[in-house]
C-alpha positions in Angstrom: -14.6 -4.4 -19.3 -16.5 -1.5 -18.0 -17.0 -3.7 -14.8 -13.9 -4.3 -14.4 -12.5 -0.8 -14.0 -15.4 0.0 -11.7 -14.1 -3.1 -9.9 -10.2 -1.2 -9.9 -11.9 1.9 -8.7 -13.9 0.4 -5.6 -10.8 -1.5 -5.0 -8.9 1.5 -5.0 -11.1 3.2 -2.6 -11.1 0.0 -0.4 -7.2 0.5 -0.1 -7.6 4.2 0.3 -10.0 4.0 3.4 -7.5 1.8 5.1 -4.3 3.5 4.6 -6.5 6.2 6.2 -7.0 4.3 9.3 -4.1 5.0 12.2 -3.1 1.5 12.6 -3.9 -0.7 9.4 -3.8 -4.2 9.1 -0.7 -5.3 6.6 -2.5 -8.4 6.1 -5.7 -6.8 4.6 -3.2 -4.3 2.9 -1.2 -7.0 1.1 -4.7 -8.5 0.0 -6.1 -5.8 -1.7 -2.7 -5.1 -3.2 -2.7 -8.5 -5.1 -6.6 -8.1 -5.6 -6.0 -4.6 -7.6 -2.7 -6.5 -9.7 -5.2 -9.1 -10.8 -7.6 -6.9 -11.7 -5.1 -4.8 -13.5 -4.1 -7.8 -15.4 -7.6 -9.1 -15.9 -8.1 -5.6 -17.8 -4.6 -5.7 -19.8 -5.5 -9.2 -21.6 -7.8 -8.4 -24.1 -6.8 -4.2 -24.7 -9.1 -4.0 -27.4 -12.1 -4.3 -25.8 -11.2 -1.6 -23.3 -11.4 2.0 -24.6 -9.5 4.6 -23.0 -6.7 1.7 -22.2 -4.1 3.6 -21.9 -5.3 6.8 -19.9 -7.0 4.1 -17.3 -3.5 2.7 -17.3 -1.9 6.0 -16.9 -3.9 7.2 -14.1 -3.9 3.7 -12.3 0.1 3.7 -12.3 0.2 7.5 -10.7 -2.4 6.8 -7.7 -0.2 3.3 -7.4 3.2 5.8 -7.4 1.5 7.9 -4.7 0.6 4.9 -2.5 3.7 3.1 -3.0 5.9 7.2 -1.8 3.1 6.7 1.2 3.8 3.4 2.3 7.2 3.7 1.9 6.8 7.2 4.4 5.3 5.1 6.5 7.6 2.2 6.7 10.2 4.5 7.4 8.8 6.0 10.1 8.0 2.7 11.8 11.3 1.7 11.3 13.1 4.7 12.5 10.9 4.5 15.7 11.7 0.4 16.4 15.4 1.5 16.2 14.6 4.4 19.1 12.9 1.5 20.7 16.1 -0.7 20.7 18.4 2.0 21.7 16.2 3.0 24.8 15.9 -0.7 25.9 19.8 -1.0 25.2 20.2 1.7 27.1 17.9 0.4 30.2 19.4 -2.8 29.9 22.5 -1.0 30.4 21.3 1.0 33.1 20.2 -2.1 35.0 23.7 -4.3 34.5 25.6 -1.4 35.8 23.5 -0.5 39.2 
């Protein structure tokens, strides 16, 4: 089981250096999301063949709550800045119908 967590860390780091990156790819994001769960899951079927279970576990679930407060930043950033988007072209659309 030892390779597995070694897998959870590079897999880890693999979604680190992305979220790092300005302008990620969701696609790639979403992948190596469901590629951690399974390997998660993979190391959660047989628990007594993986000492230290439950601190791996514990430490896993707090670097997933501080992605999952990041992403959720992020999102709301994007979206605030789409709904600036709309109002400005609204607002040019208006503009144009009344000139």
């Amino acid at each position: 089981m030892t390779h597995v967590v070694s897998q959870l860390k590079d897999k880890r780091q693999q979604l680190t250096e992305l979220l790092a990156q300005e302008e990620y790819s969701t696609e790639n994001f979403s992948a190596y999301w469901q590629e951690f769960d399974q390997l998660l899951r993979q190391l959660c079927e047989n628990p007594q063949q993986t000492p230290d279970l439950q601190s791996i576990l514990a430490d896993n679930l707090q670097w997933v709550s501080l992605i999952t407060e990041q992403v959720t930043s992020e999102r709301s950033t994007v979206a605030a800045r789409m709904l600036q988007l709309r109002k400005g072209k609204k607002a040019h659309q208006s503009y144009g119908d009344n000139n």
